[in-house]
N, C-alpha and C positions, 0 to 999 in steps of 0.2 A: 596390781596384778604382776605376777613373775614374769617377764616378755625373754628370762635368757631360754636360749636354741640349747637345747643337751640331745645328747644319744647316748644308746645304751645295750650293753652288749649283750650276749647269748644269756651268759650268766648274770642278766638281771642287775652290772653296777653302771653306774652313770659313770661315763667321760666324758670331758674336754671337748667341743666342737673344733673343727680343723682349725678353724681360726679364732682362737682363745679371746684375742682383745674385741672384736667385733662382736655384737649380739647382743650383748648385756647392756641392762637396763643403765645409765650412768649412775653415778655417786652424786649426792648435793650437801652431806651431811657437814663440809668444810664450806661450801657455795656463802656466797654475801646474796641474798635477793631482796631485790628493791622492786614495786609493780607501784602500777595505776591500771587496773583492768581495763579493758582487757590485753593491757603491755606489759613486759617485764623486763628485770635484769640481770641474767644470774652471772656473777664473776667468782675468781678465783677472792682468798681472802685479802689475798694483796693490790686486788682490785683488776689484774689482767685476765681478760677476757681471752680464754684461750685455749681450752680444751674440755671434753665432756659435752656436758648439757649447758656450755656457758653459750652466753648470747643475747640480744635482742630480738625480743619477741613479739610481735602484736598477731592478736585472733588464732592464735597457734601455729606462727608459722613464723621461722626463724627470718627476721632481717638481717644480722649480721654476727655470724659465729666467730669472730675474732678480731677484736680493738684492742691490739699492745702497743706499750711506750717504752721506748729505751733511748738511750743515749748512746750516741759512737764514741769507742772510747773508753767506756766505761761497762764492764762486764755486763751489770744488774743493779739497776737502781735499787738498795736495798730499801724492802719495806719495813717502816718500823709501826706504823698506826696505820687502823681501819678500822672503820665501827658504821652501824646504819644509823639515818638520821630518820626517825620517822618511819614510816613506811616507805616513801618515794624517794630516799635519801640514802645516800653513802657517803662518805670522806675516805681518805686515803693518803699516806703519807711517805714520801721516799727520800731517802738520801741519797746524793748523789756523791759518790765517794769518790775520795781524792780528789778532786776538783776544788781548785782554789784555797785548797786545807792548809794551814800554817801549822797547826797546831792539832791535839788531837781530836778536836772539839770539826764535827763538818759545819762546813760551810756553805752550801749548794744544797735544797730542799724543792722536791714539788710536790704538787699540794694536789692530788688529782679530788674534783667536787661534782659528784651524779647526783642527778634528779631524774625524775621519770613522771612523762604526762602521757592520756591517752593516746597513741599514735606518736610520741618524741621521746626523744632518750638524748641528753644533754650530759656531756662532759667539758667542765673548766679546768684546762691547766695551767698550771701557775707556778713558776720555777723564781725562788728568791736565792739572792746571795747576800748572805750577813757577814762573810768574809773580810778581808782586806785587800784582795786580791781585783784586776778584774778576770773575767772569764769567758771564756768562747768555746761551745762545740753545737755540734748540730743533735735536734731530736728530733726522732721518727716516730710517729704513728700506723703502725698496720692493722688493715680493714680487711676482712673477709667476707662473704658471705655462701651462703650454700641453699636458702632457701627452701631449707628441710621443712616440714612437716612434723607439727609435735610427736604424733607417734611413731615416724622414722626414727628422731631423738632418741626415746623412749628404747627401742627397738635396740638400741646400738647399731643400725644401720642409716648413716644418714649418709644422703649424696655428696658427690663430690663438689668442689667451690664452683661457683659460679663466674664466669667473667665479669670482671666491672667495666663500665664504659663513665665515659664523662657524663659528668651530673648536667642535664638538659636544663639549666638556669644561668644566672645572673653571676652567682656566687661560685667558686671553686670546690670540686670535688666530686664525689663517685657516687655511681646508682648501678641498681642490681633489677634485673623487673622477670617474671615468669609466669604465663597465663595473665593472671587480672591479680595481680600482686607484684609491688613497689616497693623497692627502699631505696635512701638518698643519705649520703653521709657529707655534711659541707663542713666547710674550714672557716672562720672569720676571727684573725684574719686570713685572707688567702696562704697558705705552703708558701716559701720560697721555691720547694719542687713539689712537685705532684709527678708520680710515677705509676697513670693507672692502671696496667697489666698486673705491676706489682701491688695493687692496694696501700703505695706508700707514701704519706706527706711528711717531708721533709722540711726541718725550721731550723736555719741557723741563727743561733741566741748567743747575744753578746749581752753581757751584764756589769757595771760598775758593781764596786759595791756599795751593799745599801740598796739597789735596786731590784726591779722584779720582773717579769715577761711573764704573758699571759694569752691565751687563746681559747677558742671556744669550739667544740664539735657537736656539733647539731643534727644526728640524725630521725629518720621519720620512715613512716613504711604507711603502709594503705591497701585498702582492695578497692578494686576500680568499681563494685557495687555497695561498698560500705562496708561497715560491723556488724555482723549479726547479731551481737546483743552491744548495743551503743553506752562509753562511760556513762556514768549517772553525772551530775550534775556536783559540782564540790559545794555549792552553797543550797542545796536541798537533803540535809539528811535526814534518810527516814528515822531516827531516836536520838532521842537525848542524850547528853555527855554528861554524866555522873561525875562527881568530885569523891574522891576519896582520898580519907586521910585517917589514915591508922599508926598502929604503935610498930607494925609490919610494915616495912617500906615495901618490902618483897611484892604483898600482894598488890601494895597500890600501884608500883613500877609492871607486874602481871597483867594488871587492868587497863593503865595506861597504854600500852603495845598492844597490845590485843586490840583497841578500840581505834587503835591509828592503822592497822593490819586491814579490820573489817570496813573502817571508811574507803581504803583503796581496793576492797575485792568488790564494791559495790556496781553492779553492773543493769540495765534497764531492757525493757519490752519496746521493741519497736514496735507492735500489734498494742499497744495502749492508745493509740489513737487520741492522744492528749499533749496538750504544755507543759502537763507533769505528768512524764511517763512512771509507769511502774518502776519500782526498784526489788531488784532481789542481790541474792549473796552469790558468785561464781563460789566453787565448790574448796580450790586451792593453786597454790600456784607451785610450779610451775605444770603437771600435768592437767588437772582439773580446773583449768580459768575459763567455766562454763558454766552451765545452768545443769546442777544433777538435782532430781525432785527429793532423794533422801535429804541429800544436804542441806539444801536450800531450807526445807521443812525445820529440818532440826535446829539448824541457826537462827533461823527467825523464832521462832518456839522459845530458845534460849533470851532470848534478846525483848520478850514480853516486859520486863519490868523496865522496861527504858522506851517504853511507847509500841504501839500496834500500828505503824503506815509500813514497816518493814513486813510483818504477816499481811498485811492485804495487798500489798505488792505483788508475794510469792505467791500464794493463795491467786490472785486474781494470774497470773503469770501461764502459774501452772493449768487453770480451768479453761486460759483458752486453749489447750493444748492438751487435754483432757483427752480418752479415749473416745469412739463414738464409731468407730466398726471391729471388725476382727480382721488383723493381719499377720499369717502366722509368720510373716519375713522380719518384722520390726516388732513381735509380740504384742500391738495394740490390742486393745480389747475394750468394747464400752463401759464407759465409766472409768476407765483404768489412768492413774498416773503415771506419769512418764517418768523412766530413770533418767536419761541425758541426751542434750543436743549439739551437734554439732554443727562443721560446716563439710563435712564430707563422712565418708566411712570409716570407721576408725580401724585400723589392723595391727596387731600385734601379735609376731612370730606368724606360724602357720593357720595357727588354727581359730583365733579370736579375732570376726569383722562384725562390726555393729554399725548398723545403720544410721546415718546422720540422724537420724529421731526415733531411739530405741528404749521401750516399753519392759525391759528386762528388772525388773523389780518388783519384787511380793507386800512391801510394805509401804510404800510412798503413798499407795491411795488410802489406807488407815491413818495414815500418819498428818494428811491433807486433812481429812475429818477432824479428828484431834487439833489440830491446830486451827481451824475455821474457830470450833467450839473457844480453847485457850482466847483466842484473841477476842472474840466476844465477854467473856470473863473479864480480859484485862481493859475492855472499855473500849472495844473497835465498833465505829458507828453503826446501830442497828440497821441504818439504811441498807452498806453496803454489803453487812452479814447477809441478810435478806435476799440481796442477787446474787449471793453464792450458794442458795441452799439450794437450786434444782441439779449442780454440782456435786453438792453433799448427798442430794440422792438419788445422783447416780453414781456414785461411788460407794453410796453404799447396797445399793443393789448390785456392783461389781461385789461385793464380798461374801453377801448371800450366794451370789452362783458359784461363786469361786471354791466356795465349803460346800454346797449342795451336795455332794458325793459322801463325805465321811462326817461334815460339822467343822473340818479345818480348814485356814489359808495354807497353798500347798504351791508349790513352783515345781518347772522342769524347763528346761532350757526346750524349745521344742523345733531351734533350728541347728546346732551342730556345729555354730560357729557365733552361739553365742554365751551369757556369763552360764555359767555350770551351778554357781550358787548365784541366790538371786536374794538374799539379805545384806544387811551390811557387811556383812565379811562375806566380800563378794569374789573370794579367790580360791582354786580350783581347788584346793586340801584342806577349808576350813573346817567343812563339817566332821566330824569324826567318831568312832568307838573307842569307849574308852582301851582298845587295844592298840589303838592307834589304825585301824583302817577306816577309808571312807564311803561316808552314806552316802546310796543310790537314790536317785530319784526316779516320783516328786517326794518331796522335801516339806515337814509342815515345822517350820521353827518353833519354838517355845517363846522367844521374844513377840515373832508377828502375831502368836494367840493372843497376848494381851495387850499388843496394838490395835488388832479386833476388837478385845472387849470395850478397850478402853473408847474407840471410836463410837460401839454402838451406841454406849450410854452418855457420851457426849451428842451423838447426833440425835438422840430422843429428844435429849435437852433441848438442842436447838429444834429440832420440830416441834414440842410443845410450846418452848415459849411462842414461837412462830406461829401458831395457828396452824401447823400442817398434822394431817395423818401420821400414822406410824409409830408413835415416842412408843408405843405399849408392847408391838412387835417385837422392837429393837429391844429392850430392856426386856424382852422372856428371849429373846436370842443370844442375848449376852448374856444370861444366866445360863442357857443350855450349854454355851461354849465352855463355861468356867466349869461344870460339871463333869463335863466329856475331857476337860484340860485336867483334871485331877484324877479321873478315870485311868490316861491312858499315859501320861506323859511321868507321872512320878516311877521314880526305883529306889534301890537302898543299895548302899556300900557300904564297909565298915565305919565309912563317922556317922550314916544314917542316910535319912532319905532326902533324897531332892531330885528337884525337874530337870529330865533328860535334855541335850539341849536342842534334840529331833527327832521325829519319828522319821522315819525312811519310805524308801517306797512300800515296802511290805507292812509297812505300820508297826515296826518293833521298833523300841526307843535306840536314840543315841547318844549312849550314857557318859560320853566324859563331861566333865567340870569344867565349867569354864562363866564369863564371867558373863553369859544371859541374864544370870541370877538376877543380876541390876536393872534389866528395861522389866522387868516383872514388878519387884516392888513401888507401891505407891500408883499403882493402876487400877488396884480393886479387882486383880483376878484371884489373889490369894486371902485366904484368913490370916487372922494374926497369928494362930500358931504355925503355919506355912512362912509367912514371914519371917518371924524369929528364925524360924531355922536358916533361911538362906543368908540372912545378915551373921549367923557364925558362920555359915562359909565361906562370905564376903572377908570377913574379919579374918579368917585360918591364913598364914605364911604361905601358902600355896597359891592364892590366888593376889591377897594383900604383901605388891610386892616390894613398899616404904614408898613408893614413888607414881604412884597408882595401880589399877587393877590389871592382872595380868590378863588377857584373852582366853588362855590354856592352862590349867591347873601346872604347876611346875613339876609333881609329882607324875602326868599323865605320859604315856609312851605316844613319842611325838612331839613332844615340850620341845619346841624353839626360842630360846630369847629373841632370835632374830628373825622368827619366822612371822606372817606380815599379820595373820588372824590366828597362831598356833604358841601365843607365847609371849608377842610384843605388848606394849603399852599406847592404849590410845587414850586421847585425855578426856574425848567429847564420852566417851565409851564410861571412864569412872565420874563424870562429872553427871551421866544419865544418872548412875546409881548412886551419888550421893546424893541428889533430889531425893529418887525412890525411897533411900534410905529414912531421911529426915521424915519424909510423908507418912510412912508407916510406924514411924516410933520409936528410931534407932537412930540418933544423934551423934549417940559416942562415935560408932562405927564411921558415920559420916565424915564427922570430924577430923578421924583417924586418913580416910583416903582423900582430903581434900587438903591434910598436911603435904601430904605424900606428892600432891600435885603440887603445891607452892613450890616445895623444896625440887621439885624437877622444873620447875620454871625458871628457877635462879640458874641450872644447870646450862639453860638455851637464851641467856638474856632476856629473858621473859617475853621470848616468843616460842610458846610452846609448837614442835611441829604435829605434823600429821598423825604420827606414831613416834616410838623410840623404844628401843629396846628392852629386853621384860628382866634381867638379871636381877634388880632388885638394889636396894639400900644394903645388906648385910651381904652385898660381894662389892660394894663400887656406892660412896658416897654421891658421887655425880653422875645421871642416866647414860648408857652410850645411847647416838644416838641409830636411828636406823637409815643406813644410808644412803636411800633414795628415797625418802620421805618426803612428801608437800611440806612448804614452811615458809608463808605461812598460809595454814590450814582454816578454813571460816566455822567448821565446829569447835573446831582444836582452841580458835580464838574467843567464841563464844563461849566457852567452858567457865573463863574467868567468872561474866555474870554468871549465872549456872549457881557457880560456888556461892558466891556472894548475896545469891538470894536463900539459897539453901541456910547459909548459914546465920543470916535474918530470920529465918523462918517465914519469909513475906509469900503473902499468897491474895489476889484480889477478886472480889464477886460485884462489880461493876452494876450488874443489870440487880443482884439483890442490895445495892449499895455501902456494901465493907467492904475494906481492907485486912489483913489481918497480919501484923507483926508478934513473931515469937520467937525471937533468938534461941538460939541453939549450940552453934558454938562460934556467934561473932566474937563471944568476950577474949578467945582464944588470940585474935589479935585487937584486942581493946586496949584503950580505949579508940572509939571508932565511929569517925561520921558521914557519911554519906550523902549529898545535895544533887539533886536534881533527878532522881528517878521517875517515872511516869506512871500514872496510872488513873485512866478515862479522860485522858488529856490535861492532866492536872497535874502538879510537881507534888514530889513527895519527899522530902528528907527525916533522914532514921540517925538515931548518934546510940550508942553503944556503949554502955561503961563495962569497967575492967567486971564488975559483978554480976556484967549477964542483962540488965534491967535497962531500959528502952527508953526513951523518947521520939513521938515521931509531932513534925509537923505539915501537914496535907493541903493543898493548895487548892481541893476542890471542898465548895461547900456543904455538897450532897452526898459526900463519902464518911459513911461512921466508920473513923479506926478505933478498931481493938489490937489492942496493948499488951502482950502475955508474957509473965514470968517465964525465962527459961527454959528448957531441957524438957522432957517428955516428949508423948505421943501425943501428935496435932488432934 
């Protein structure tokens, strides 16, 4: 969401707020972030903590906005290396110039080494002289903190610093405390000085050479009632760790990060009332290290081929917390899933406050269906399917009432101070005419229709095989939806026809291009000649931007590259539709935007973020990025699987007893093998040759895999 403050004069142009550097959203797109949910790290890339959005974070609230090191003496330790290690990891590398130098070669190095666990944030520094020389001067440490709130951050308005007082323990050093929230920064060893007005530990280091000096900062933060959603556990992970080894290091280094990303946004249900709590996916870091129901759904969703305790986590997460009355201040409503929670109200600018537990989302409870369904597919125990289906319907009785008026899912914000779009492009100018002005609401997306459909006939499913009433409803209601969906939703422009990407309040379509085209295929709301067509749209240089799919047609009035739902590039967004793709019969296509993502993943070290910018391959071989974007993102990271099954063509029927492999475009980087996939709790390894043809070996006994040449439609 846009959070900068603008005004705007008689004649309609936008200026400058009186105070230009305040207000706006910060920048992360240079940022190093290291997390262990629900903590974080965001530094400069030379490792100083020191301005923006930099900081330590736990539960959304800043412990300490400023950790720099310098030496007296010495202007700027220059940086020469930094890189992340893992997820919870950073290094850091500085020269200390002039010091001790004989020659042109320095002499004098420290070695700054972050880690990050739930609730600590650890820095080693380590100063060597390889010199000839000895050497002596003093280093400082300065500590800040401000005790902001993620969305003051966010905001561009965060308060001023807090005073430190002496750290109330054993060991040396400073705390910071406000309301029922703590932080503690110690030294070991002790500071020669400690100055704590000033936030400054002072270390005079004397080194032979040959020698080294070293210390350690330890700080910690807490709420005096806990975490609202507590880390998960590092040796309980809900999926399996995939091996891959292909002829593309790319994608295997994409995969590899992505699965060290998602092990640290893992976060748990305190309301599991167990020794193994639920686990679900917080959404991203740094704004989103929360439980949002879009996301959660879609990452676990994604993440099916590598085992189902991650969907019955969220699934069971999300059900206690399920609607169950009508509140028009928080948008609840029975049966309804919930967008996001917090620990307090969240505000941004004037006019956006959402209530610590706000229901402002059109899709999450389709999307909950569907993914109940999927994980049963992929082998989730029929027991605990079973307890989730008076959930499944009532949610899906939330969608029936929800259409009762016209046959559509439709949203309106209906308190004034909440999200204005209520899809995943969930910001204030997403929706739009192809002239570029925006739709009024209620709003019926063209994606949530065939999250609809797709839910109904997943949920028959699961009521029939279940023994329960209904499957026969649902499957004539999902048929009436796709009838009324091609009724009212298509138009034509000069390449031809395709689906509006909204009706508006008045029910006249909203016809720009953009890239819904993708959550439609492989749902079963379209025919295959409705398909083909959207897969040449997919494929037209307007929307295929070499680097994935753009949001906004490039050609449409209103095209932003850097606009966040009008232009940019999201990757969970093109990795939806190269599934769609592959399911309905369009491989090549696929192939084409799931290059387009490797090749933008080399661009971010193979942590792809949240978004990045929509310019494209034939302006800028390397994506820019966009620069306040989450990174890392947990659909963003689920993406990789996504590709990777797509491009297997793997797909599993658990409860009918197959598997079903049918490459597509693995061979693209073949040769290629993969170990340890899941599926009904059983391992699954796939190997790949360069000519497209398969082998797989399945570790369950009662699973018939089929084995399928190549290319075509599944």
């Amino acid at each position: 969401m846009d959070a900068t403050v603008k005004t705007q004069d008689p004649n309609g142009s936008v200026t400058a707020p009186p105070s230009a550097a305040q207000g706006l959203q910060p920048f992360l797109h240079d940022a190093v972030v290291t997390l262990h949910a629900p903590s974080l790290v965001i530094s400069r890339a030379d490792g100083q903590v020191s301005e923006g959005a930099d900081g330590f974070y736990h539960g959304d609230r800043r412990a300490l906005s400023r950790l720099t090191v310098a030496a007296e003496g010495i202007p700027l330790p220059a940086p020469v290396a930094g890189s992340l290690r893992g997820a919870d990891g950073a290094e850091f590398r500085y020269i200390l110039r002039g010091l001790g130098e004989v020659t042109p070669d320095p002499a004098v190095a420290l070695h700054r080494s972050r880690s990050v666990a739930a609730g600590r944030f650890e820095e080693r520094l380590e100063v060597t002289n390889a010199g000839s020389r000895h050497v002596r001067f003093r280093l400082t440490v300065t500590a800040c903190s401000d005790l902001a709130t993620m969305d003051q951050v966010k905001s561009g308005h965060a308060p001023g610093e807090v005073p430190p007082q002496a750290a109330d323990s054993a060991a040396v050093g400073l705390s910071w405390a406000h309301d029922d929230f703590t932080a503690r920064l110690i030294s070991e060893p002790a500071p020669d000085v400690l100055e704590v007005s000033a936030g400054r530990f002072s270390y005079d280091v004397e080194l032979a050479p040959g020698t080294s000096w070293s210390a350690m900062l330890s700080a910690t933060a807490a709420y005096a009632d806990g975490d609202q959603f507590p880390p998960a556990p590092a040796d309980r992970l809900p999926w399996s760790v995939p091996v891959l080894r292909s002829a593309d290091r790319a994608l295997d280094r994409w995969l590899e990060q992505s699965l060290a990303d998602l092990d640290h946004l893992r976060l748990t249900d305190p309301r599991s009332g167990s020794d193994r709590p639920d686990q679900f996916l917080a959404a991203g870091a740094p704004w989103f290290l929360t439980l949002f129901g879009r996301d959660a759904l879609w990452a676990a969703r994604m993440l099916l081929p590598l085992g189902t305790d991650l969907a019955a986590g969220t699934l069971r997460t999300l059900a206690r917390r399920q609607g169950t009355h009508t509140d028009p201040t928080t948008e609840e409503q029975p049966g309804k899933i919930l967008h996001e929670v917090r620990r307090a109200t969240l505000k941004i600018a004037d006019r956006l406050s959402l209530p610590s537990v706000y229901y402002g989302t059109v899709d999450a409870t389709p999307l909950w269906i569907t993914l109940l369904h999927d994980a049963w597919r992929w082998g989730m125990d029929p027991a605990e399917v079973e307890e989730l289906l008076p959930h499944a319907e009532s949610a899906l009785a939330w969608m029936r009432d929800q259409a009762a008026a016209d046959g559509f899912l439709k949203y309106i914000d209906q308190t004034g101070q909440g999200l204005s779009n209520q899809g995943w492009k969930d910001s204030d100018d997403s929706i739009r005419y192809s002239d570029g002005g925006r739709a009024h609401a209620p709003i019926a997306l063209c994606e949530v229709q065939a999250y609809a459909y797709e839910a109904a006939l997943g949920g028959a499913a699961l009521l029939r095989a279940f023994g329960r009433p209904g499957a026969d409803e649902w499957e004539a209601w999902a048929e009436r939806l796709a009838a009324r969906f091609r009724d009212r939703f298509w138009v034509t422009d000069e390449h031809g026809p395709y689906p509006a990407v909204a009706l508006d309040g008045d029910g006249k379509p909203v016809d720009s291009v953009t890239s819904g085209f993708g959550h439609l295929l492989g749902t079963g709301l379209l025919n295959a000649e409705e398909s083909a067509l959207l897969a040449a749209r997919l494929a037209a240089p307007d929307l295929d931007a070499g680097h994935g799919l753009r949001t906004l047609s490039s050609d449409a009035v209103g095209y932003n590259p850097y606009g966040y739902h009008v232009g940019s590039i999201w990757p969970h967004d093109t990795a939806i539709a190269v599934h769609g793709l592959v399911k309905a019969g369009f491989p090549d296509v696929a192939a084409s935007l799931a290059s387009g993502l490797l090749t933008a993943s080399t661009g971010f070290d193979a942590r792809l973020p949240e978004l990045f910018a929509g310019h494209g391959s034939a302006e800028s071989a390397t994506p820019a990025p966009y620069p306040a974007s989450c990174r890392p993102q947990a659909w963003a990271a689920t993406s990789a699987v996504a590709v990777l099954q797509a491009a297997l063509g793997l797909d599993a029927d658990v409860p009918g007893g197959t598997v079903t492999v049918k490459p597509t475009f693995a061979s693209a980087y073949g040769p290629l093998t993969v170990g340890g996939l899941q599926v009904g709790g059983a391992s699954l390894d796939i190997t790949v040759s360069v000519d497209g043809t398969a082998s797989v070996s399945c570790g369950s006994p009662v699973l018939n895999v089929n084995v399928h040449a190549h290319g075509g439609p599944h």
